[in-house]
C-alpha positions in Angstrom: -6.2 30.4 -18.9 -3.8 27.8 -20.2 -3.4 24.7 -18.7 -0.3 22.2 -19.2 -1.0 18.4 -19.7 1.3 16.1 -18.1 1.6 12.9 -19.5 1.3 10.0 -16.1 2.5 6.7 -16.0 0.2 4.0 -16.1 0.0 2.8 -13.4 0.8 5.9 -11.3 2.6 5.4 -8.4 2.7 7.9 -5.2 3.7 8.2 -2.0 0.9 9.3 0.2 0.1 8.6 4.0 -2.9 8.0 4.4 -4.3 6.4 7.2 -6.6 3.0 7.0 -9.8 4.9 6.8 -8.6 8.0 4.6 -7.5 5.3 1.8 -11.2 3.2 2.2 -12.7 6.5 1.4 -10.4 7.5 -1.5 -11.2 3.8 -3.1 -15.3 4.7 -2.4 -14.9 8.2 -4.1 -13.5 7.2 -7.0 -15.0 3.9 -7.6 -13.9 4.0 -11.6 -10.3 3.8 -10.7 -8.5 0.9 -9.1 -6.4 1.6 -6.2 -3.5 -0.6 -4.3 -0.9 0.4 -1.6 2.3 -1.6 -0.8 3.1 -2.7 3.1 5.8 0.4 2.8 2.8 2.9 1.6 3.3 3.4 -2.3 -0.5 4.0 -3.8 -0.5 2.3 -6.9 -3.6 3.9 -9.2 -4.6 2.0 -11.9 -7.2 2.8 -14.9 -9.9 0.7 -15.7 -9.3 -2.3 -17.8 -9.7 -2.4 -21.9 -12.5 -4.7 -23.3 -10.0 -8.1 -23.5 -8.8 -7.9 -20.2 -12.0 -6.9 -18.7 -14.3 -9.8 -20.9 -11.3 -12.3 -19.7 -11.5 -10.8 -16.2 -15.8 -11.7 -16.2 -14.8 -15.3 -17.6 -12.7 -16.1 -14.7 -14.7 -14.7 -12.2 -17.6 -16.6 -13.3 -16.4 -19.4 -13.6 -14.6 -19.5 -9.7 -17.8 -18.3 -8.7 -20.6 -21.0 -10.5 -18.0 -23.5 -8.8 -18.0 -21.4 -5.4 -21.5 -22.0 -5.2 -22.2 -25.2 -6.4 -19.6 -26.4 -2.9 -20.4 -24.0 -0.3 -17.1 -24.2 0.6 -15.8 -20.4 0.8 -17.0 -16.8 -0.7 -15.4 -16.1 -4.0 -14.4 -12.2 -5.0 -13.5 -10.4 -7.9 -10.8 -8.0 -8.7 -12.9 -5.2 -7.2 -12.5 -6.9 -3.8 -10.1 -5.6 -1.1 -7.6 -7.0 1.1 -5.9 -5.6 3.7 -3.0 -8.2 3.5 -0.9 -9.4 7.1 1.9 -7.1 5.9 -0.4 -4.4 5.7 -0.7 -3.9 2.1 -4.1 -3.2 0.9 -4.0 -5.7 -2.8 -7.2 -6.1 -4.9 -7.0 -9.5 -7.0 -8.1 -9.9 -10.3 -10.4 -13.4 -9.0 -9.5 -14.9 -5.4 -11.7 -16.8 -2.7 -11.4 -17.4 1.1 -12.0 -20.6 3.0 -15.7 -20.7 5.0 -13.8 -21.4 8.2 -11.9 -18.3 7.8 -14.7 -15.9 6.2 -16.8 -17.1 9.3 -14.6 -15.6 12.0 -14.8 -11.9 10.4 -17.1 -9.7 11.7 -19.4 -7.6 10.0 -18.1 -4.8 10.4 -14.9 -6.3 8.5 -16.8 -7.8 5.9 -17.8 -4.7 4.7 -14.1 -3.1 4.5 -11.2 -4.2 2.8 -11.2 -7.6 4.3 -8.3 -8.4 6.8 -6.5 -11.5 5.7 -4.8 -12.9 2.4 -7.1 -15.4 0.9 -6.5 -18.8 0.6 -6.7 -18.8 -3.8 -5.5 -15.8 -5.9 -5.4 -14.8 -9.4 -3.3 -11.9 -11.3 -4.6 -11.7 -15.1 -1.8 -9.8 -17.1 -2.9 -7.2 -18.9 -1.3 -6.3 -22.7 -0.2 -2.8 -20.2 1.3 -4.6 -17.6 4.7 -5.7 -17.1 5.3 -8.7 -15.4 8.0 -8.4 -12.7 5.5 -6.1 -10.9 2.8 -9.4 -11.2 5.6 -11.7 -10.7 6.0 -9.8 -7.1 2.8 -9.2 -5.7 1.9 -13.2 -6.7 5.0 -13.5 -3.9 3.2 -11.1 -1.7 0.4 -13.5 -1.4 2.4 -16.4 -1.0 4.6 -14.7 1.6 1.2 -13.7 3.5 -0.5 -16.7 3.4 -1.7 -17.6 -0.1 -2.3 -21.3 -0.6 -2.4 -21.1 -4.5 -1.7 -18.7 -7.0 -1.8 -18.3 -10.9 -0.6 -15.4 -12.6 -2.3 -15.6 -16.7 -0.2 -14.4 -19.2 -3.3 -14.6 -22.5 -0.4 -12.7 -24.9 1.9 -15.8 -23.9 -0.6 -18.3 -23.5 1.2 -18.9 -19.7 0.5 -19.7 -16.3 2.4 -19.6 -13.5 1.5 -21.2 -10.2 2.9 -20.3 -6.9 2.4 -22.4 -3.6 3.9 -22.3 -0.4 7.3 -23.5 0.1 7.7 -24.2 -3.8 9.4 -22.7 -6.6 7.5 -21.4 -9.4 5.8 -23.8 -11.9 5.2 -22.7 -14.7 2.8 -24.0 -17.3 3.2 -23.3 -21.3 -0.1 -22.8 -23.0 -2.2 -25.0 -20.7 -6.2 -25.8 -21.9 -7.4 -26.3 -18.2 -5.8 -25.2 -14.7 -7.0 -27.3 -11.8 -7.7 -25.6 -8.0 -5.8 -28.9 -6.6 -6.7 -29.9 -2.8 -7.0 -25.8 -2.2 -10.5 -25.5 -4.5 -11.8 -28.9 -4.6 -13.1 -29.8 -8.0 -12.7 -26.6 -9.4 -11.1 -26.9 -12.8 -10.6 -23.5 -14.7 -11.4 -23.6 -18.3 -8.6 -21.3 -20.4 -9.9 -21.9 -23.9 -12.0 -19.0 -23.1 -9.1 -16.8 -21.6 -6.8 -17.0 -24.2 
């Protein structure tokens, strides 16, 4: 028997309806893929990262998360963390963290799904794969659903950009250090490492 290979895009997007619990299950049963959907129901499936992406992915991550712990002030995630967004997208940041008042008021039972609410800090790390618009519009997703602070990382371009509510975009050329402002308290994110 022959078979036919078919050359996918990356990421490969479908259009599948799948209801809240079919979609927590396809994420579980393939745990080395990393899936999205969009409020309208497009599935976004992407492949794991390369080594750069993924080492710079650990260094931000670590870094919200030593700082996460030394405050007590909210639960940090990283980009294999769900979120089942007010819009009803389910998004997976590459680094974001929720507020302890908010985190409190989830049950348990929510905890352990894809977590219903935006979180208060999120990061988008652009990949050498990934075209930017798409970033560029899911960093307004998170604004748009309640997102308090954003940074997209560009490492090829050495830029940030930093989205907040009811601002436009700024955007920072080659920056050494990002600070997490009155949203992350303290929390100053070193990029010598990142870039």
């Amino acid at each position: 028997m022959e078979f036919a290979t078919i050359n996918l895009s990356t990421p490969l997007q479908l259009t599948i309806d799948l209801t809240e619990e079919q979609f927590f299950e396809l994420c579980q049963n393939n745990r080395d893929l990393k899936f999205e959907r969009t409020a309208s129901g497009v599935l976004t499936i992407m492949s794991p990262t390369g080594g750069e992406t993924s080492n710079r992915n650990m260094e931000l991550s670590y870094q919200l998360q030593a700082w996460s712990r030394q405050n007590n002030l909210g639960k940090a995630f990283d980009s294999s963390g769900g979120f089942k967004l007010p819009n009803g997208a389910d998004r997976s940041p590459d680094a974001s963290w929720v507020k302890r008042d908010r985190w409190d008021t989830l049950t348990p039972k929510q905890r352990e799904k894809f977590v219903p609410l935006c979180p208060d800090f999120v990061v988008e790390l652009r990949s050498a794969s990934d075209a930017l618009k798409p970033l560029q519009n899911k960093m307004k997703e998170y604004q748009e659903n309640g997102a308090k602070l954003g940074w997209l990382i560009d490492p090829k371009n050495q830029r940030v950009e930093i989205y907040r509510p009811d601002q436009e975009v700024e955007i920072l050329e080659n920056p050494t250090t990002l600070s997490g402002e009155n949203i992350l308290p303290g929390f100053i994110l070193d990029l010598t490492s990142i870039w």
